[in-house]
KEVEXBA-905438 format. One line per 8 residues: number of its first residue (from 1); their letters; for each residue x, y, z of C-alpha. Coordinates in nm, 2 decimals. Layout:
// KEVEXBA-905438
NUM	a	X/Y/Z; ... $
***
This chain:
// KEVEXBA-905438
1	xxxxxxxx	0.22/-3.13/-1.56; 0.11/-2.85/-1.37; 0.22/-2.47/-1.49; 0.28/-2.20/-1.26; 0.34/-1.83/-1.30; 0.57/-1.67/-1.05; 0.51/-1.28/-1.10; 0.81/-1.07/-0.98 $
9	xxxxxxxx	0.86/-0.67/-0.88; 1.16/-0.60/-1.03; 1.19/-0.23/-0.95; 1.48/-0.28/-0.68; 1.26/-0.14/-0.42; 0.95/-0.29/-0.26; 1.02/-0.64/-0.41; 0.81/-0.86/-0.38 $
17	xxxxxxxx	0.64/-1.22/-0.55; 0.33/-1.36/-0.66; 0.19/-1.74/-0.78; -0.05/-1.82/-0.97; -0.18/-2.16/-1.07; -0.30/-2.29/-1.44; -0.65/-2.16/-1.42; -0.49/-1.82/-1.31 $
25	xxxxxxxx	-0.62/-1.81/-0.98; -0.36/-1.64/-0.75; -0.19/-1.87/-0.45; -0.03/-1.63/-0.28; 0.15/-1.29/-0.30; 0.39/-1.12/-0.12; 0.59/-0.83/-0.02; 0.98/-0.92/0.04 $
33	xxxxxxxx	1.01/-0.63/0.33; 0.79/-0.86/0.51; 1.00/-1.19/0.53; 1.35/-1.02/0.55; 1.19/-0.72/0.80; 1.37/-0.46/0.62; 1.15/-0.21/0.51; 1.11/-0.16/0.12 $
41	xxxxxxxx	1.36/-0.45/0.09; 1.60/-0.21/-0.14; 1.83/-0.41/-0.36; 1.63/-0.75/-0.22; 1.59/-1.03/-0.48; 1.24/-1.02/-0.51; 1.27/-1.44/-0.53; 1.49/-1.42/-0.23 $
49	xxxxxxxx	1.58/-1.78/-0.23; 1.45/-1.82/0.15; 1.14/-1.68/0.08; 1.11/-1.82/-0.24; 1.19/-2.20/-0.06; 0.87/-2.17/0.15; 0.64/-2.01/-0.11; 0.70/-2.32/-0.38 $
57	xxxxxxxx	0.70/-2.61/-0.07; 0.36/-2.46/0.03; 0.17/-2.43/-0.28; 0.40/-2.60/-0.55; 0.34/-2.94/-0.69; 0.67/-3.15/-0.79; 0.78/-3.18/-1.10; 0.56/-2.84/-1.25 $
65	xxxxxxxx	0.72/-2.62/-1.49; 0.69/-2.28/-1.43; 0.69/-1.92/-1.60; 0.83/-1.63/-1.47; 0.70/-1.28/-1.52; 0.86/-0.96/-1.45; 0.72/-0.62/-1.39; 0.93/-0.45/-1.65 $
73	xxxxxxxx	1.02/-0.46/-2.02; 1.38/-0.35/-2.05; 1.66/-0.24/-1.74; 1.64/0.16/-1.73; 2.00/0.17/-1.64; 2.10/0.26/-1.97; 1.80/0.46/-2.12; 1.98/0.82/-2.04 $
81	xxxxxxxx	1.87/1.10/-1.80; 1.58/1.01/-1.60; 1.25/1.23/-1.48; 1.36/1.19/-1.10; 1.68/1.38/-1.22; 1.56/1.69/-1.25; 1.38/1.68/-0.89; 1.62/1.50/-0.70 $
89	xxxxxxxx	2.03/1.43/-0.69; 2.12/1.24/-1.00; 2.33/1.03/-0.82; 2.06/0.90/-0.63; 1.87/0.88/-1.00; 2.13/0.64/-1.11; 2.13/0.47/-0.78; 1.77/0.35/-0.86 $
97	xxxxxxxx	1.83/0.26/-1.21; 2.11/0.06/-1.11; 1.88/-0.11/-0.86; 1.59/-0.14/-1.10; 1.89/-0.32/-1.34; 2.02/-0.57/-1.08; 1.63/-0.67/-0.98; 1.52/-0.71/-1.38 $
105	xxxxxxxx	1.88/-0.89/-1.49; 1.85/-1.16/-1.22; 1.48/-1.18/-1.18; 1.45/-1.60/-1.17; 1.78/-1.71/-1.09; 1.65/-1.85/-0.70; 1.39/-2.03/-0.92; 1.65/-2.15/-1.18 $
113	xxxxxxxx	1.86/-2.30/-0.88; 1.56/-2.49/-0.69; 1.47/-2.64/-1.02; 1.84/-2.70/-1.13; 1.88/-2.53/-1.44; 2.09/-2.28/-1.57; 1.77/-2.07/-1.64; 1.40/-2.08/-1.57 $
121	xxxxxxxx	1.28/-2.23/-1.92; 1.04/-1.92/-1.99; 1.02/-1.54/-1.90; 0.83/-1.30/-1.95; 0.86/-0.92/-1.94; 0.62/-0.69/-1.92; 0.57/-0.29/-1.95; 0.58/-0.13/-1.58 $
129	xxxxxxxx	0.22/0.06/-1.56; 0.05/-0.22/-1.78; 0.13/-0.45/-1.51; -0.01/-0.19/-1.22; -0.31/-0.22/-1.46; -0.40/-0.55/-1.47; -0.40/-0.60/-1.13; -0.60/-0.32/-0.99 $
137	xxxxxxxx	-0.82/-0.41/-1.28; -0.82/-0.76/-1.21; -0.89/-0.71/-0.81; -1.15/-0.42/-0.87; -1.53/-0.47/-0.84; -1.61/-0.28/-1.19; -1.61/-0.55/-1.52; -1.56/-0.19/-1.71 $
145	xxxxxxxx	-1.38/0.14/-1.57; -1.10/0.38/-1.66; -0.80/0.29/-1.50; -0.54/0.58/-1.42; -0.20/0.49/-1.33; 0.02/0.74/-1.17; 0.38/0.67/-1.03; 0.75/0.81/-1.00 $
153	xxxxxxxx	0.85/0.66/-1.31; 0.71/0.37/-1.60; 0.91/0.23/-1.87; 0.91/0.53/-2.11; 0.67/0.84/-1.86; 0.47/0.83/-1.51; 0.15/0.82/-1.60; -0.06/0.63/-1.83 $
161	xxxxxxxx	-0.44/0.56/-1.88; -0.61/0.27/-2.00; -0.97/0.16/-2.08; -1.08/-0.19/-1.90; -1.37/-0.41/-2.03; -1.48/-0.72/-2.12; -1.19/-0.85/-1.90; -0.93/-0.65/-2.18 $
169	xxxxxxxx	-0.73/-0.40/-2.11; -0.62/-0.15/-2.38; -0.38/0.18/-2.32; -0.57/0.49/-2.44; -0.29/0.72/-2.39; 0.07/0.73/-2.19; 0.32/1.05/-2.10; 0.68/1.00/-2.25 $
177	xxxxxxxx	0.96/1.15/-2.09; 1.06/1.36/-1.76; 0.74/1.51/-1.58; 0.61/1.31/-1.27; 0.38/1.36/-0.97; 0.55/1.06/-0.78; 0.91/1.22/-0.81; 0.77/1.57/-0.73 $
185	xxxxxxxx	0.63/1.42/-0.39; 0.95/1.22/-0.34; 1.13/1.59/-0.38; 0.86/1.72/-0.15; 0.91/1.45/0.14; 1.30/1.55/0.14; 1.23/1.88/0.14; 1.04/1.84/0.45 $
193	xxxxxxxx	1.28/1.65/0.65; 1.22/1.29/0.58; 1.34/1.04/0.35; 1.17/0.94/0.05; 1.34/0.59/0.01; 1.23/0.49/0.35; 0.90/0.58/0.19; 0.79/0.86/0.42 $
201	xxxxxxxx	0.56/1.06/0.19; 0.30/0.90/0.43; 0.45/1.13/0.71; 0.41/1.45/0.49; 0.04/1.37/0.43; 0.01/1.37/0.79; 0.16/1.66/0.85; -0.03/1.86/0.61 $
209	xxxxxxxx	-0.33/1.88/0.83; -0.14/2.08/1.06; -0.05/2.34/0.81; -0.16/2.58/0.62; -0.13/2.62/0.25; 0.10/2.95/0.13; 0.06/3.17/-0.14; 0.41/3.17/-0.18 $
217	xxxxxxxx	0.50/2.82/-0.17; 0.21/2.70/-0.40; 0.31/2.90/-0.66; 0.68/2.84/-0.72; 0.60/2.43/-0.69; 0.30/2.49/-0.96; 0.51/2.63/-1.22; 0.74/2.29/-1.18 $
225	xxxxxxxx	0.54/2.07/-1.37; 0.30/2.10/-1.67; 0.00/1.89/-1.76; -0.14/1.87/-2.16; -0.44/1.65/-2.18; -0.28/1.44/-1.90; 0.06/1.37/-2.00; 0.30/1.53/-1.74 $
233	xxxxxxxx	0.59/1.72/-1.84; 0.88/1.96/-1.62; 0.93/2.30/-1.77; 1.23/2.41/-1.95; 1.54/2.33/-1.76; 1.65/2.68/-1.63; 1.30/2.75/-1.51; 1.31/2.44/-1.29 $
241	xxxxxxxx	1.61/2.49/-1.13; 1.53/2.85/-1.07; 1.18/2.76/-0.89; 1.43/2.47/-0.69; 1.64/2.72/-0.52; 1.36/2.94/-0.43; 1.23/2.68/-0.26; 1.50/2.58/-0.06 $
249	xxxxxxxx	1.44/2.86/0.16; 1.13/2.66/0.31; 1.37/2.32/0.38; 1.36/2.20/0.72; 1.64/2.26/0.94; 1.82/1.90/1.05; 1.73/2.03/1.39; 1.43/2.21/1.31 $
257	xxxxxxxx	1.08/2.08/1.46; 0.92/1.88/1.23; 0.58/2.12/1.27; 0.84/2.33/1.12; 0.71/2.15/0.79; 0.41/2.18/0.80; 0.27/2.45/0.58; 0.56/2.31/0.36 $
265	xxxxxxxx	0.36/1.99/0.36; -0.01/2.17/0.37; 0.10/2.38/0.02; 0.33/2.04/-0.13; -0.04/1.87/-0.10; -0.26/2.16/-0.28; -0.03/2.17/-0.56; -0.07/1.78/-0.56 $
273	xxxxxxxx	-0.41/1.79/-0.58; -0.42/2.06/-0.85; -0.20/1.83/-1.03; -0.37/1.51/-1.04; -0.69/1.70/-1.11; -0.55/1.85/-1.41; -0.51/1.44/-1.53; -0.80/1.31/-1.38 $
281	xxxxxxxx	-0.95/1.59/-1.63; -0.83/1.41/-1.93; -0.95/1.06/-1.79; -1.32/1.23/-1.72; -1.33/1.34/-2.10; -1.24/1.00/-2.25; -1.57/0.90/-2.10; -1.62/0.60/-1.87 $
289	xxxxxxxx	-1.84/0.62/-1.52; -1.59/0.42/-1.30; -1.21/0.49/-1.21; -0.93/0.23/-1.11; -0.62/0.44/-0.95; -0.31/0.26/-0.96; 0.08/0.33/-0.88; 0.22/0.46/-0.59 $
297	xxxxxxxx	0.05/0.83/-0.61; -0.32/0.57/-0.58; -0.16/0.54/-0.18; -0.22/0.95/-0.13; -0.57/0.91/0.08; -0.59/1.24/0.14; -0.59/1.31/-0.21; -0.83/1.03/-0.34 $
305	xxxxxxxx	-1.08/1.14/-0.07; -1.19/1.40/-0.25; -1.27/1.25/-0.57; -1.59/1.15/-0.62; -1.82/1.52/-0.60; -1.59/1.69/-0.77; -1.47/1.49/-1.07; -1.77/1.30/-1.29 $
313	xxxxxxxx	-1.73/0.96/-1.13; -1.97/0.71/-0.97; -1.72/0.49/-0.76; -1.37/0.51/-0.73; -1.12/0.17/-0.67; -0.79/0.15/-0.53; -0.63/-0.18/-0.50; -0.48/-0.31/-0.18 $
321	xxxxxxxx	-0.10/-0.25/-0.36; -0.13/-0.03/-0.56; 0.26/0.07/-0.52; 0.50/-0.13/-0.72; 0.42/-0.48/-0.51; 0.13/-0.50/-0.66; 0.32/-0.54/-0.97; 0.43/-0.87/-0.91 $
329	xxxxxxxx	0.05/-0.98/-0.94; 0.01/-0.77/-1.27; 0.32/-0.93/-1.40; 0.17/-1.28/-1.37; -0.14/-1.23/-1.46; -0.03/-1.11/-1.77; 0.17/-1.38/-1.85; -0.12/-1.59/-1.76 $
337	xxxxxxxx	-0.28/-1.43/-2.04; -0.02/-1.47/-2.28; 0.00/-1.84/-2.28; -0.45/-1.81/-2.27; -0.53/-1.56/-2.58; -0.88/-1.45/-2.59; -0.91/-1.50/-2.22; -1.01/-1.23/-2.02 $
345	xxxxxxxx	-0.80/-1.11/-1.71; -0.89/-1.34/-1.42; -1.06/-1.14/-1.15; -0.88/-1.18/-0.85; -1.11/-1.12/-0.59; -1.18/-1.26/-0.22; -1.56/-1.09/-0.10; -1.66/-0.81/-0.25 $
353	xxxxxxxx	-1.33/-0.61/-0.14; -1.10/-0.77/-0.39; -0.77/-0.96/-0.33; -0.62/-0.85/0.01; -0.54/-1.17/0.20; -0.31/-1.32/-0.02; 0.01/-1.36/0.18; 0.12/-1.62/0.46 $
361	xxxxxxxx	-0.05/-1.78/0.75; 0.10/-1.81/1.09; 0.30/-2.12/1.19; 0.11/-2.37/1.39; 0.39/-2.56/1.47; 0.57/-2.22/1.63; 0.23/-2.10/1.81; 0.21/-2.48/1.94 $
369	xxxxxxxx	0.61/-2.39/2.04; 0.54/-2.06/2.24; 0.19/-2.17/2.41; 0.41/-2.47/2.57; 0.79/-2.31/2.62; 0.71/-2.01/2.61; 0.72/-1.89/3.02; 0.42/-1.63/2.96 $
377	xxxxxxxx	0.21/-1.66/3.24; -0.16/-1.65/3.05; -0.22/-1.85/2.72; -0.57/-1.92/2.64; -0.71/-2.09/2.37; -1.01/-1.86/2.28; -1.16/-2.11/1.93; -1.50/-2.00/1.86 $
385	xxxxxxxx	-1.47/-1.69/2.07; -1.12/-1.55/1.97; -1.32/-1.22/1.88; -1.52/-1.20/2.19; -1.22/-1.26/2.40; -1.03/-0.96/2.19; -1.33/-0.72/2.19; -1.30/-0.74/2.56 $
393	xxxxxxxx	-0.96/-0.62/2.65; -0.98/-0.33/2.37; -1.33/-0.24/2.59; -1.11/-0.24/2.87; -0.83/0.00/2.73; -0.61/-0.26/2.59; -0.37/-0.25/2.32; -0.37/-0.57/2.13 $
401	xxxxxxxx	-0.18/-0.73/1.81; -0.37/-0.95/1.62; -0.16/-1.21/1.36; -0.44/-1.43/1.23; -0.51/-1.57/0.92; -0.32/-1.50/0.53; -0.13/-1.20/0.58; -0.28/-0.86/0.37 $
409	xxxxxxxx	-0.09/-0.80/0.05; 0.03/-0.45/0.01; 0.12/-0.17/0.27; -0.20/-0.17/0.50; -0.27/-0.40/0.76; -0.63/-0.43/0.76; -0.68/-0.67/1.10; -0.46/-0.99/1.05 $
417	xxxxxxxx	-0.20/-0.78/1.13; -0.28/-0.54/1.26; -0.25/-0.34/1.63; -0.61/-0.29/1.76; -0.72/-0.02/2.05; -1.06/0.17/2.15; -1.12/0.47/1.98; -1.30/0.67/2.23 $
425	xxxxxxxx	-1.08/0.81/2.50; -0.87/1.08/2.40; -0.49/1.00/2.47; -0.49/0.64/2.34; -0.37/0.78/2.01; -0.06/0.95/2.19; -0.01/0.62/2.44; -0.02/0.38/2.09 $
433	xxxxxxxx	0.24/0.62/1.96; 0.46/0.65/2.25; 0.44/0.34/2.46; 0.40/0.10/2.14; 0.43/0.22/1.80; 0.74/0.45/1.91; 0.66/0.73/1.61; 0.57/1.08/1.60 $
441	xxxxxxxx	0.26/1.22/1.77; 0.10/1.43/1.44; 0.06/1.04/1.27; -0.31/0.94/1.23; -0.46/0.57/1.32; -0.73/0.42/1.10; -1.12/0.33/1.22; -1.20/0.02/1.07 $
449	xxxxxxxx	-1.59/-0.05/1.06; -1.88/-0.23/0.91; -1.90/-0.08/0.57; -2.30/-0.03/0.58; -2.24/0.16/0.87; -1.99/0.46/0.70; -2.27/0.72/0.60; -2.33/0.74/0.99 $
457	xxxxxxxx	-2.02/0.85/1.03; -1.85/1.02/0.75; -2.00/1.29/0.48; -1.89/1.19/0.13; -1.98/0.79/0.20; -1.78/0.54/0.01; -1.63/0.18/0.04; -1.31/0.16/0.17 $
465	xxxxxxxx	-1.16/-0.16/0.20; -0.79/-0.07/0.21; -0.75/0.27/0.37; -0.77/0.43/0.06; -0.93/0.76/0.12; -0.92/0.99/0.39; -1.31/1.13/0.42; -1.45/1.39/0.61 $
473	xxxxxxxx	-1.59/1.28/0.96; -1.96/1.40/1.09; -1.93/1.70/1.36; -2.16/1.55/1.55; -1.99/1.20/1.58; -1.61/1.28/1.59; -1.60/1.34/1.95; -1.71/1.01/2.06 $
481	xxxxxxxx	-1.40/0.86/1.86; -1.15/1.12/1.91; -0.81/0.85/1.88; -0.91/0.81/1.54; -1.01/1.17/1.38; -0.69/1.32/1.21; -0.63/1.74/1.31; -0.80/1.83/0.96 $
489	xxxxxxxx	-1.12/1.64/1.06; -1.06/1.32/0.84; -1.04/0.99/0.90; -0.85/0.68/0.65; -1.11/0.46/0.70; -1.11/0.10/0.68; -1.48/-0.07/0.55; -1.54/-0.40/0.63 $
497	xxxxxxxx	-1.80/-0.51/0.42; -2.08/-0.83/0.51; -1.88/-1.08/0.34; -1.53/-0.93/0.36; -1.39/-1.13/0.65; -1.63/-1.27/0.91; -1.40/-1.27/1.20; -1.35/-0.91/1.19 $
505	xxxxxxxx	-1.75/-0.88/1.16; -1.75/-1.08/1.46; -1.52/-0.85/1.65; -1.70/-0.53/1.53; -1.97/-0.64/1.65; -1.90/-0.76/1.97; -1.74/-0.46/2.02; -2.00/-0.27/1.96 $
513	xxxxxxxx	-2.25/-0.48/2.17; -2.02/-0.34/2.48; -1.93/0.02/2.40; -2.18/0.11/2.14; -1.95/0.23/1.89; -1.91/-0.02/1.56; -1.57/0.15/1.54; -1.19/0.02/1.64 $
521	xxxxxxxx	-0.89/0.19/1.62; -0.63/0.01/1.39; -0.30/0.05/1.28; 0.01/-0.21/1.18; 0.13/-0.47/1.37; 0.48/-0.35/1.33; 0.71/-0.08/1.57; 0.83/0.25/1.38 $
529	xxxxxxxx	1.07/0.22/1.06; 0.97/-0.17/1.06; 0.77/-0.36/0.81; 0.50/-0.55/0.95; 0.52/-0.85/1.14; 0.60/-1.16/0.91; 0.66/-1.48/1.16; 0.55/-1.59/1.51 $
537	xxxxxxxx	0.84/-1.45/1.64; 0.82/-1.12/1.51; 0.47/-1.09/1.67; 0.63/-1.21/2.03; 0.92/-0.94/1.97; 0.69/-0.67/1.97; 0.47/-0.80/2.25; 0.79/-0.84/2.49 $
545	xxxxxxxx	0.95/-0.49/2.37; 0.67/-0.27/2.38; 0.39/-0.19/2.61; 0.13/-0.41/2.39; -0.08/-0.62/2.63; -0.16/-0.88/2.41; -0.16/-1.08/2.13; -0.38/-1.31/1.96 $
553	xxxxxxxx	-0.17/-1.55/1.75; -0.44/-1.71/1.54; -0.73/-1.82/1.83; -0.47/-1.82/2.12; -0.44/-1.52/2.29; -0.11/-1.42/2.56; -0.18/-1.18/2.80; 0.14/-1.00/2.99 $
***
């Protein structure tokens, strides 16, 4: 009888599941937002039964017994105060702990009820950052590194370090207690005008490039938080809130402009920075020439782009979910590894760039459905030249979504879902923002290129796979890609390395054969405050609503 682990996210927010087979090879993993298209899926069962249906009739053999894994060890909801408390309402504290609860407590019931038992016969709990460990571990390139994880909140602190090699992983040292670099930017994004639990710290790093950093911000927000060799902690109680109200001066108006933030967001991200140096200190000194970033801070680009040069690194990895997703991976490959001791964590890796494509492919059945009822008046089947056919219309000034293939795993989409353009004229940024994405202006897009090609383009040269650092862009190149150069001169790159994915290799190139540039604007295949596309129709939604011109739905491509 076959085993399979079924690795859930129980945090309450971004939910999300994970299989893997006896030899501990991962099927398929997957965020929840996705299928129910409700971003972070708050309160979701992360083995929402729907979902949960398709995922074991796909890759599930009849009659298999199975193991379920969560992402935590214990429900937080009553452990007492917790670090988000101190930064932000404690109502909404409790909120999430009640949350987190209702995830862990239920965690396997959808599976208990397919199978027809009362309970699934085994589960398995394991500690929060352990779990973003082993997978960024697992999915990394090194077979030895440091691995830093840094979050809002793990089972007993938010941040923890751990020493990987000889597929083992072993916990060096972990913070205990309130003190947190996650709930300090979650504070941050509110204070700027946006909303933390729609997970909208990415619009405050965006906004920081238009900024500049204050004197008199940075210095209240420093004296917040405290870092001794790396364990975080908030100062004394009266201190904190006295530094809180003298910030709330700086809040954005409900009808303020949102550049109104910006030197608010500019300062939030120096004191950031000045933080996670402090702890990347600590990591540097326990020795050990490669780091592993993990947790939801491992998703601030800016940040990570400045790394390597200034801390005593040789190559920095940040896997494709690092946020609490990811967790559902960790949790099952952990439990893998319980019932295999002396085993070493599988590596979970697809090319060199680790384990990205790991979700769902498109529905034949329903692409077969729109090509032959669907009333659009050009359908073409482009196999064997899909990319050629795609690379044209973006040389033309075409905006085109591309569904093709497994979906990515985590928050990126890094071109099988994705919404591809031409970098070089000027205003395509503004028309994807306007006429398509429908978001604010200030927001970035990625350049995805081949990732031997990267030194050409950027100073501070490294491998990119999942849009993980923002690096500096070459003077002398950034004007012949302007849609894709952020305000401060960066770009989050995407690298697509030889033996990454050969379709995008394909379009790269034939992209560049007719424009000369080996670069292509990308950004999610998804419309503002919506999770990326999931199904068929999803993809045709956004085609029909927006001003897209295409979409290639595996190799067929509709035109408008």
């Amino acid at each position: 009888m076959n085993r399979y682990y079924l690795g859930l996210s129980t945090s309450g927010h971004d939910a999300a599941l994970a299989l893997l087979d006896e030899t501990g090879e991962v099927l398929v993993a997957e965020s929840t937002e996705r299928f129910l298209q409700s971003k972070r899926a708050w309160g979701a069962a992360p083995d929402h039964p729907d979902h949960l249906r398709q995922i074991l009739s796909t890759h599930c053999e009849d009659g298999a017994s199975f193991v379920v894994a969560t992402s935590w060890m214990r429900a937080k909801a009553g452990a007492g105060t917790q670090p988000i408390d101190s930064l932000l309402p404690a109502s909404e504290g409790a909120w999430l702990r009640n949350q987190q609860e209702r995830a862990h407590e239920h965690a396997g019931d959808s599976l208990a009820f397919f199978l027809g038992l009362s309970k699934p016969a085994i589960r398995k709990d394991f500690e929060h950052h352990r779990c973003h460990a082993a997978f960024a571990c697992s999915a990394s390139p090194f077979d030895d590194a440091v691995c830093l994880v840094l979050d809002g909140d793990g089972d007993v602190g938010a941040a923890s370090q751990y020493r990987y090699g000889d597929g083992l992983l072993e916990r060096q040292w972990r913070s205990w207690g309130p003190g947190s670099l996650g709930a300090f930017y979650g504070w941050l994004t509110g204070l700027c005008g946006f909303e933390w639990r729609a997970g909208e710290e990415w619009k405050v790093m965006g906004l920081a490039a238009f900024g500049s950093p204050r004197a008199e911000m940075i210095e209240p927000m420093c004296s917040m938080l405290t870092v001794d060799n790396g364990r975080l902690r908030l100062v004394e109680p009266e201190i904190l809130r006295a530094q809180l109200e003298r910030m709330q001066v700086y809040r954005r108006k409900r009808d303020g402009s949102i550049m109104d933030a910006a030197d608010l967001a500019a300062s939030g991200q120096v004191v950031y920075s000045r933080f996670a140096d402090a702890v990347l200190n600590t990591c540097a000194a326990t020795g050990g020439e490669r780091l592993v970033l993990a947790g939801g801070c491992a998703l601030n680009s800016s940040y990570n782009g400045t790394i390597l040069g200034r801390h005593p690194f040789s190559a920095v990895y940040v896997p494709c979910a690092p946020g609490d997703d990811g967790n559902a991976v960790g949790a099952a490959l952990l439990a893998w590894m319980d019932d295999h001791p002396g085993r070493p964590l599988p590596k979970a890796r697809l090319g060199r760039s680790g384990s990205a494509f790991l979700g769902s492919r498109p529905d034949p059945k329903k692409i077969d459905r729109v090509v032959r009822s669907s009333g659009f008046p050009r359908c073409s089947d482009c196999r064997g030249g899909s990319a050629n056919a795609v690379a044209e219309l973006l040389a033309r000034g075409k905006i085109v979504g591309v569904m093709r293939g497994a979906a990515e795993f985590g928050p990126r989409a890094l071109g099988h879902r994705s919404i591809l353009a031409d970098p070089r004229p000027a205003d395509m940024k503004d028309r994807i923002n306007r006429a398509v994405k429908g978001r604010e202006p200030y927001r970035p897009f990625a350049p995805m290129l081949p990732e031997e090609r990267t030194a050409a383009w950027f100073r501070n040269a490294q491998p990119s796979p999942y849009m993980s650092f923002a690096l500096p862009w070459k003077e002398d190149v950034r004007g012949r890609v302007p849609a894709v150069v952020h305000e401060d001169g960066t770009g989050r790159l995407q690298t697509v390395a030889e033996d990454d994915d050969v379709w995008l290799r394909d379009l790269l190139a034939a992209f560049e054969r007719r424009t000369d540039v080996p670069i292509i604007l990308n950004t999610s295949f998804n419309v503002m405050g919506k999770p990326i596309v999931h199904s068929v129709e999803d993809a045709l939604a956004v085609l029909v609503t927006t001003d897209l011109d295409a979409v290639l739905l595996e190799d067929i491509l509709i035109e408008k």
